[in-house]
N, C-alpha and C positions, 0 to 999 in steps of 0.2 A: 352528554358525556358523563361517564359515572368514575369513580375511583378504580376499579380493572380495567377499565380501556386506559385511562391514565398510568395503570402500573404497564401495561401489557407492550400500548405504545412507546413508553422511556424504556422498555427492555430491547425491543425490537431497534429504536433509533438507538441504542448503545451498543449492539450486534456487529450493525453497519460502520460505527467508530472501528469498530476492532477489524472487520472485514478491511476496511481504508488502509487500516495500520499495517495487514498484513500485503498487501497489493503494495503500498509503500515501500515495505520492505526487501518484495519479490525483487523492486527494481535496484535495490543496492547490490553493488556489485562486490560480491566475497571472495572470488579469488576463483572460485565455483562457476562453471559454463550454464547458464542459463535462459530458457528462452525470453522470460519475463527482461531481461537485459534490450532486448531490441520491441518489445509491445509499443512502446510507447515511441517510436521513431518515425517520423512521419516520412516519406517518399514524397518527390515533385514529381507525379505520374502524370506525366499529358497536361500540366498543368493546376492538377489537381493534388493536395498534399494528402494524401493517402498511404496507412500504415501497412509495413512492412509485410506484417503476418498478412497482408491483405492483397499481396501480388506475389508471393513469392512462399517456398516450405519453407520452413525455419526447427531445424536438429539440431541435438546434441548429442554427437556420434562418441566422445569421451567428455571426462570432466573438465578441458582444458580448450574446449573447442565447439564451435556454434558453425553451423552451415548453412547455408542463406540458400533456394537454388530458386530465383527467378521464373516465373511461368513464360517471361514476354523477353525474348533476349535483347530490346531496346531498354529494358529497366535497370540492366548491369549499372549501368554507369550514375544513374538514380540511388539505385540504392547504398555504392560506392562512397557518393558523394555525401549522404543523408549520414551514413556510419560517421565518416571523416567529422563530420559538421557537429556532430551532438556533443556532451559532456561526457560520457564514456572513456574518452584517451583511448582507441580501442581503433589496432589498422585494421582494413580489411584486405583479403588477400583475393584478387581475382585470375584462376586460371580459364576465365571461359563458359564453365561449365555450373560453376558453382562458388560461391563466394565463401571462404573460410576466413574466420574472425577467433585469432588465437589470444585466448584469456591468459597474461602474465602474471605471476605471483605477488601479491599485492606486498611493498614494501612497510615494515613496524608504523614509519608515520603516517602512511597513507589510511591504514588499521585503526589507527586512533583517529584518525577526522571522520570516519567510517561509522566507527564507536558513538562521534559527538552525532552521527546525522543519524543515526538509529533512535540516539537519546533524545533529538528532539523531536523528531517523529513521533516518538514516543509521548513524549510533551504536550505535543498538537493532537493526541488519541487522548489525552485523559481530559484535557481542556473543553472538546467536545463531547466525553460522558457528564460532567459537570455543570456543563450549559444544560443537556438532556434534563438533569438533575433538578437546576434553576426552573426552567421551562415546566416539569412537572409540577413541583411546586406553587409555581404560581397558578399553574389548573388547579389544583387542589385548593388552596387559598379562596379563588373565585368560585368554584363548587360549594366549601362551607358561607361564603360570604352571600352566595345563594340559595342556602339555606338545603343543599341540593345532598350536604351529610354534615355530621356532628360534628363539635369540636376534639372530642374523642374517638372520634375516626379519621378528623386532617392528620390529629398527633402521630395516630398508629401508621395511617398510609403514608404519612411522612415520612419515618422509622422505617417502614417497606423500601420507599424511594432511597435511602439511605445507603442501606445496605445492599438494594441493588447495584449499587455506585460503589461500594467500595468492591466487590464482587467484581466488578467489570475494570476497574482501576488495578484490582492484583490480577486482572489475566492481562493486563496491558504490559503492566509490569514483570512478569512472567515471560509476555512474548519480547519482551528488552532485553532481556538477561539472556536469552534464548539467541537470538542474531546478535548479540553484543561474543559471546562463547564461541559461536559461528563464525564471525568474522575475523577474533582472535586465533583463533586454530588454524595450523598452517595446513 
């Protein structure tokens, strides 16, 4: 291993921080109909816990509104019950055909606990560019300790690492302010 596999590697594992962060985010619920709101919702299908988008279409026909339409019509009641059951707070409305799930306007204090779990989301994304960071480092370390590059080349690729890290820390930061404005807005 050399010092650009080292920088190349902390860049590519700091990417995936920020991919995380935004998947994270998808699943915060803004007030906004989205499908990301039901991905992660697992169904008791034949006994099997199997996700949502995985037995059934899943639309957003307006902003206020998500539609479920089941391929198997014994999964009605599955997927009814899986809604009801998660941390969402979110009815689902079954006429038969197709299950509608009406997104209510999320009330000022609901916004601000909303705001905190953005924030610490946020939190847990720069913590794991930091580790990246640590982690590079000590490749680096081990490299000149192997005589493998110079003392003036840990310093510099260090100073790389660095500023890689803060570069990935202001887009974290960025994407906070970013769903933090999001969520504020009515």
């Amino acid at each position: 291993m050399d010092k650009e596999t080292v920088l190349l590697d902390s860049e590519e594992r700091m990417e995936k921080a920020i991919a995380t962060l935004e998947r994270e985010f998808g699943r915060l619920r803004t007030g906004r109909a989205s499908t990301n709101l039901v991905d992660n919702i697992k169904v008791d299908y034949y006994g099997t816990p199997t996700p949502i988008s995985q037995l059934a279409s899943v639309a957003v026909p307006d902003s206020r509104t998500i539609t479920i339409q089941p391929w198997d019509r014994g999964a009605f009641g599955g997927v009814e019950k899986a809604i009801l059951k998660s941390d969402l707070g979110l009815t689902p409305v079954n006429d038969g055909k197709i299950i509608r799930i009406s997104i209510p306007p999320l009330t000022e204090e609901r916004r601000k606990e909303l705001g905190k779990v953005a924030r610490k989301y946020g939190e847990e994304a720069k913590v794991a560019v930091r580790n990246v960071r640590r982690d590079a480092n000590d490749q680096l370390k081990k490299l000149e300790k192997d005589k493998a590059i110079s003392e003036d080349e840990l310093k510099k690729t260090t100073d790389d690492v660095q500023k890689l890290t803060d570069k990935f820390v202001a887009k974290v930061d960025e994407k906070c302010q970013a769903k933090e404005k999001e969520i504020m807005d009515l």
